[in-house]
C-alpha positions as CSV (number, residue, x, y, z in Angstrom):
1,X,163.8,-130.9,32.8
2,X,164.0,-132.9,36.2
3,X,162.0,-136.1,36.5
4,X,161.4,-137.3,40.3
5,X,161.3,-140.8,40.5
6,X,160.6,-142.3,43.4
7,X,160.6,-145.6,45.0
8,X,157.6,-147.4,45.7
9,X,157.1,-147.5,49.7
10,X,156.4,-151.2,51.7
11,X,152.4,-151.2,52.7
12,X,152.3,-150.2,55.9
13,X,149.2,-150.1,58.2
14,X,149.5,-146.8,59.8
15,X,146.6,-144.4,59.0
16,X,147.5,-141.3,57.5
17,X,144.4,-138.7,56.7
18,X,144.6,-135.5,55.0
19,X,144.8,-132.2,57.0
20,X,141.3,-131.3,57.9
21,X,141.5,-128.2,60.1
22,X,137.5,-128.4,60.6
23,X,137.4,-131.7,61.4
24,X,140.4,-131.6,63.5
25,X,138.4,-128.8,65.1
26,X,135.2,-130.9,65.7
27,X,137.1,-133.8,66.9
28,X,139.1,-131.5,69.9
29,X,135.3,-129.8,70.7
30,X,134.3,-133.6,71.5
31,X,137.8,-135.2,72.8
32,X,137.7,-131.8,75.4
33,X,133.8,-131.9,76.7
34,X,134.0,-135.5,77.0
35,X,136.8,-135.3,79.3
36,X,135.9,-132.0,80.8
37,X,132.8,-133.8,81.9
38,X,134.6,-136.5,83.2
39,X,136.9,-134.6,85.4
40,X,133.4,-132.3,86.5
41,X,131.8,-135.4,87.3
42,X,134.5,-136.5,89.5
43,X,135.0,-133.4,91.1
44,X,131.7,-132.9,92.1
45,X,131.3,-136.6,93.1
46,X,134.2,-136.4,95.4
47,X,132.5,-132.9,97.2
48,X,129.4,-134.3,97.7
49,X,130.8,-137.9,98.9
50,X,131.6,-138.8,102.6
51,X,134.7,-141.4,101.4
52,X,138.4,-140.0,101.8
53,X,140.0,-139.4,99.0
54,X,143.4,-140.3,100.3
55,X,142.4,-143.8,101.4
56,X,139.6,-145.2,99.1
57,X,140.1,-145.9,95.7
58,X,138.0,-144.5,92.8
59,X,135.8,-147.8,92.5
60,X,134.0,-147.7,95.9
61,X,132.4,-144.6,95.0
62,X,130.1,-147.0,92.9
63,X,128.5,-146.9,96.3
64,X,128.5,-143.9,98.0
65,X,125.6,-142.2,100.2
66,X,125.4,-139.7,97.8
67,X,125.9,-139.0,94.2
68,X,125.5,-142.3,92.9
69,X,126.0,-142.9,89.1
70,X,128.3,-140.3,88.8
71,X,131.2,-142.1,88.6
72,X,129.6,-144.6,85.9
73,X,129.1,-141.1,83.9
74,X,132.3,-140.2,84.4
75,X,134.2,-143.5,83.6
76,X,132.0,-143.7,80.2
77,X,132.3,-140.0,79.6
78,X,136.3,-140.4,79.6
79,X,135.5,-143.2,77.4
80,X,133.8,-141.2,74.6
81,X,136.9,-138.7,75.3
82,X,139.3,-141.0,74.6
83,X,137.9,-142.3,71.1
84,X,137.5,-138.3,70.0
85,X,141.2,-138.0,70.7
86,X,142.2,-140.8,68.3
87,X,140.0,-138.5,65.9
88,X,141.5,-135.8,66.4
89,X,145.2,-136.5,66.0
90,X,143.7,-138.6,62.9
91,X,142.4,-135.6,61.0
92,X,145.3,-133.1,61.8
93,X,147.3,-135.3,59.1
94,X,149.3,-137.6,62.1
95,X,150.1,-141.0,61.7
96,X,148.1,-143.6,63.4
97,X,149.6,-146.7,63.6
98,X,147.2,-149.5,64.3
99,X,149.1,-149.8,67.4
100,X,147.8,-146.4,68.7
101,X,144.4,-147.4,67.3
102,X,144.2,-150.6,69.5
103,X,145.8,-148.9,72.5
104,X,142.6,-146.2,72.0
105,X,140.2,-149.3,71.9
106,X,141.6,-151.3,74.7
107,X,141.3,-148.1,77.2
108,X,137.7,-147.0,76.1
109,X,136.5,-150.9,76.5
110,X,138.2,-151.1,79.9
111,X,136.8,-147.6,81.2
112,X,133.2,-148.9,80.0
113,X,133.8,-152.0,81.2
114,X,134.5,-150.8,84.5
115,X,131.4,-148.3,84.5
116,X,128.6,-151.1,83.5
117,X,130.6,-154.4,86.1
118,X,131.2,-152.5,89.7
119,X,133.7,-153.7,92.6
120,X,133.2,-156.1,94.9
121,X,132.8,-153.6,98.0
122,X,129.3,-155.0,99.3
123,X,128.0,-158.8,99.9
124,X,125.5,-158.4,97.1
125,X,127.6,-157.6,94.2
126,X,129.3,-160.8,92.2
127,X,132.2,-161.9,92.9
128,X,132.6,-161.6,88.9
129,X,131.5,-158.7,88.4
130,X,134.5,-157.1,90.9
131,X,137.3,-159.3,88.8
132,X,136.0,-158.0,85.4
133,X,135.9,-154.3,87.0
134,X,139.8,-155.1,88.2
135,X,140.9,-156.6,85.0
136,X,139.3,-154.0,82.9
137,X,141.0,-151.1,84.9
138,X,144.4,-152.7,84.9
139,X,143.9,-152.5,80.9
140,X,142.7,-149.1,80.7
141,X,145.4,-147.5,82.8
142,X,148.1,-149.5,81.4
143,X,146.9,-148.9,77.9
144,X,146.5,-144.9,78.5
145,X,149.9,-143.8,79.2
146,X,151.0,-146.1,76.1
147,X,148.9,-144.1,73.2
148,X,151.0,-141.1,73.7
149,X,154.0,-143.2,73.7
150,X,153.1,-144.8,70.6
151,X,152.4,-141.5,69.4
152,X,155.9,-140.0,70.6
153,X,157.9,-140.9,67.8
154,X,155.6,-139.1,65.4
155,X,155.3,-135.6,67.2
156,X,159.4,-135.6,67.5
157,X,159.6,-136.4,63.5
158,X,157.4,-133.2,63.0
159,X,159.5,-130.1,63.2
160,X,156.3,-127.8,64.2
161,X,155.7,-130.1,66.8
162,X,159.0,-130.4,69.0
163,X,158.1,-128.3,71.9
164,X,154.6,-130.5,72.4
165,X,156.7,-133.6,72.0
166,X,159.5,-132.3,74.7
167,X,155.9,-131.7,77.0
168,X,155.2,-135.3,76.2
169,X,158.2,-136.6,77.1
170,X,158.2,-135.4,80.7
171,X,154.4,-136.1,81.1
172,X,155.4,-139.3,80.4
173,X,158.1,-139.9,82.6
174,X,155.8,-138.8,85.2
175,X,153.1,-141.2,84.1
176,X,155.6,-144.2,84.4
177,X,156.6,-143.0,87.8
178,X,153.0,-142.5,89.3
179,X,152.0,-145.8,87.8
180,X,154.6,-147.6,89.5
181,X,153.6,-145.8,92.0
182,X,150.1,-147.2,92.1
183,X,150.6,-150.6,91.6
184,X,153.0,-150.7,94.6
185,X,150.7,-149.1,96.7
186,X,147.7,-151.1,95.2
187,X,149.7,-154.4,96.0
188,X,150.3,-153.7,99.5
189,X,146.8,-152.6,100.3
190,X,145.7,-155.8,99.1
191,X,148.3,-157.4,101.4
192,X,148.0,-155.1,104.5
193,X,147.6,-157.7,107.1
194,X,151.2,-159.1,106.1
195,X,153.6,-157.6,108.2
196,X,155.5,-154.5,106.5
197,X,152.7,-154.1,103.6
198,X,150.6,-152.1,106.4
199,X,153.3,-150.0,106.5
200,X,153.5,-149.0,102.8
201,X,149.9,-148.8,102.4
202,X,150.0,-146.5,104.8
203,X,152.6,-144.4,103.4
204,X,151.3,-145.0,99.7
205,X,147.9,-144.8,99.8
206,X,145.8,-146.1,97.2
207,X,143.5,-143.3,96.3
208,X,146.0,-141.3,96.3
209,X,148.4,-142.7,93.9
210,X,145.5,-143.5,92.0
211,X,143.9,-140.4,91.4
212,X,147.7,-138.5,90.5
213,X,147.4,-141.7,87.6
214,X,144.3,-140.4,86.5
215,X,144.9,-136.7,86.7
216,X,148.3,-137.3,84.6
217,X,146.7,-139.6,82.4
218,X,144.1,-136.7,81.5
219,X,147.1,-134.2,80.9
220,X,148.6,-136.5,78.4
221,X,145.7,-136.7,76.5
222,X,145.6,-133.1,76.7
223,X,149.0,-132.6,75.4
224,X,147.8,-134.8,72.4
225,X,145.0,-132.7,71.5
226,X,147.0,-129.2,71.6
227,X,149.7,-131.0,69.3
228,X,147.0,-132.3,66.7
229,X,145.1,-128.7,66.5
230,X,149.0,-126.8,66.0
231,X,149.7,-129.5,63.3
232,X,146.3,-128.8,61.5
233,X,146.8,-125.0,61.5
234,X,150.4,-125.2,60.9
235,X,149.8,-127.6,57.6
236,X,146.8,-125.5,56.7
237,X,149.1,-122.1,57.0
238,X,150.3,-121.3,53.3
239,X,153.1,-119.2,54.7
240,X,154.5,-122.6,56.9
241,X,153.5,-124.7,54.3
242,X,157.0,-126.0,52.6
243,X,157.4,-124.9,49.3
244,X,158.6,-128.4,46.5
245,X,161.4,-128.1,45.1
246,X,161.5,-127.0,41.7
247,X,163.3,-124.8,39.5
248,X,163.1,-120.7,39.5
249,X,164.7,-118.5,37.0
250,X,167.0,-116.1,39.0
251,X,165.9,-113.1,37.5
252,X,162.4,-113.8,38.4
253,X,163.3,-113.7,42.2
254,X,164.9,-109.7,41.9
255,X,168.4,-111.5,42.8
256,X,170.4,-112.3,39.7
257,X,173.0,-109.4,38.5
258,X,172.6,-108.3,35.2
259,X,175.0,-106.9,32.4
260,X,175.1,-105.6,29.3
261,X,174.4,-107.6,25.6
262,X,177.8,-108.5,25.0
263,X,178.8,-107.0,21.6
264,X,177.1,-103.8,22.2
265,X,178.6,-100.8,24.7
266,X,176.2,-99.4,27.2
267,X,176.4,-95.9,26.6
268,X,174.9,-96.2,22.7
269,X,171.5,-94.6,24.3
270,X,169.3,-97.3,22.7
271,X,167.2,-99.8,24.4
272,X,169.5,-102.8,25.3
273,X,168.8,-106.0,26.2
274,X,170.2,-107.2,29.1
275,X,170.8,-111.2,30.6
276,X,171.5,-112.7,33.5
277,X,174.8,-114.2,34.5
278,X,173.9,-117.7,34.1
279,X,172.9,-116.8,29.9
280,X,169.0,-116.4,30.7
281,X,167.5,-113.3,29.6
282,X,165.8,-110.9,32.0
283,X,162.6,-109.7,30.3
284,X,159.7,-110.3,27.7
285,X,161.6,-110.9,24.4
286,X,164.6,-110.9,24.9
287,X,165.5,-113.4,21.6
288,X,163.7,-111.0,19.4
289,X,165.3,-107.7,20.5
290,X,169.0,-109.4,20.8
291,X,168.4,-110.4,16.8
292,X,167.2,-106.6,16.2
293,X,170.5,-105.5,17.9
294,X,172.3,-108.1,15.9
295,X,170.8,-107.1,12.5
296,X,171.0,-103.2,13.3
297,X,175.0,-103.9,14.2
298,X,175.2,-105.9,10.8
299,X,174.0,-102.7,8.6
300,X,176.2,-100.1,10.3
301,X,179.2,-102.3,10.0
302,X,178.3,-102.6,6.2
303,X,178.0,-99.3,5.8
304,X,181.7,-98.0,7.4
């Protein structure tokens, strides 16, 4: 008999939920429409709207001619997306660390925040309001590339998972890149009547650099919900499910070699009972037809 003991584990405040393949299911159905909707709403705002999307940044669409609101749906849409993703990698039996879980928070608060306080593109808006809509976007794209990087470590630990975490990896390295990108060319538009910044803003510009951010941005999260949905099926597939490890008796697996009862020679014609290599039996009562054998040997030898 082989007792398991095990060491008690420190606490740790990672989240860990059972494998709910439903759920999991439910949670990529909302994580998917909310950013689909998001990524409609922007498209459609950018057709209909007379801005240039190389040159003006996301936020003065708050004010365009024509389809106004949109971009406050889509910002709080995205929002909603982001939450359902947390979900989603929750249920499918991933770790959730509560750094993840306030990376999640932080981004949804600063994409709401910056749907409900608009830019300061226009005389009547607050001065405020336009720093609380630039704070809360700096927080929201910083904090968006760093869920799946908190979330990295986990997807490489998970053997089912290794080609979504290679995927991650690169969409990452991309994300770093184009965010860099952005804040250089965000820096030097706000500092284009110094000599040389012109230049780069010119080169870099803004709404460019900002909408590759958001369209990478939205392909990491992406990458996490196809990773959460293969974890859920592979841990509710009974054939990749990994077997504990106990003991089997050889002979019950067809593998063992058997030979004869030792004592007795095979060609006697009567029913012998064979065993396995390692001294098991192979069969249903094998003690009580090795002591007929013995008891049968012990009358013919008394009789010669």
């Amino acid at each position: 008999m082989r007792f398991d003991v095990r060491m008690p584990s420190p606490p740790s405040h990672a989240k860990v939920h059972t494998v709910d393949v439903a759920r999991t299911r439910a949670w990529t159905i909302a994580a998917t429409a909310g950013l689909g909707w998001a990524l409609f709403t922007l498209i459609v705002l950018h057709s209909v709207s007379s801005f240039d999307p190389l040159t003006d940044p996301l936020s003065r669409y708050a004010f365009t001619d024509r389809g106004g609101g949109m971009l406050e749906a889509s910002l709080l849409s995205a929002a909603v997306g982001v939450i359902a993703v947390r979900g989603s990698v929750l249920s499918a039996g991933l770790t959730v660390s509560r750094t993840t879980s306030t990376l999640v928070y932080a981004t949804s608060t600063g994409l709401a925040t910056a749907a409900l306080f608009p830019a300061t593109f226009s005389s009547d808006i607050d001065p405020v309001s336009g720093r609380i809509h630039q704070y809360a976007s700096v927080v929201a794209f910083a904090s968006l590339p760093a869920i799946a990087l908190s979330l990295l470590d986990v997807l490489r630990a998970t053997p089912v998972l290794a080609r979504v975490a290679s995927a991650l990896t690169w969409l990452l390295r991309i994300a770093l890149v184009s965010l860099a990108l952005f804040g250089v060319s965000y820096v030097a538009d706000a500092l284009a009547g110094v000599p040389g910044f012109a230049v780069v803003a010119e080169t870099v510009p803004v709404g460019f650099t900002q909408r590759i951010v958001f369209l990478v941005d939205l392909c990491l999260l992406a990458v996490l919900l196809v990773g959460a949905m293969r974890h859920a099926r592979a841990s509710a597939d009974p054939a990749s499910a990994t077997a504990p490890a106990t003991a089997v008796h050889p002979s019950a697996a067809g593998t063992s070699p058997v030979r004869p009862f030792a004592g007795r020679p095979a060609d006697t014609g009567r029913p012998v009972a064979h065993e396995a290599v390692d001294g098991s039996a192979s069969g249903f009562g094998y003690h009580d037809v090795r002591n007929a054998d013995l008891q049968r040997s012990d009358r013919t030898d008394a009789v010669t």
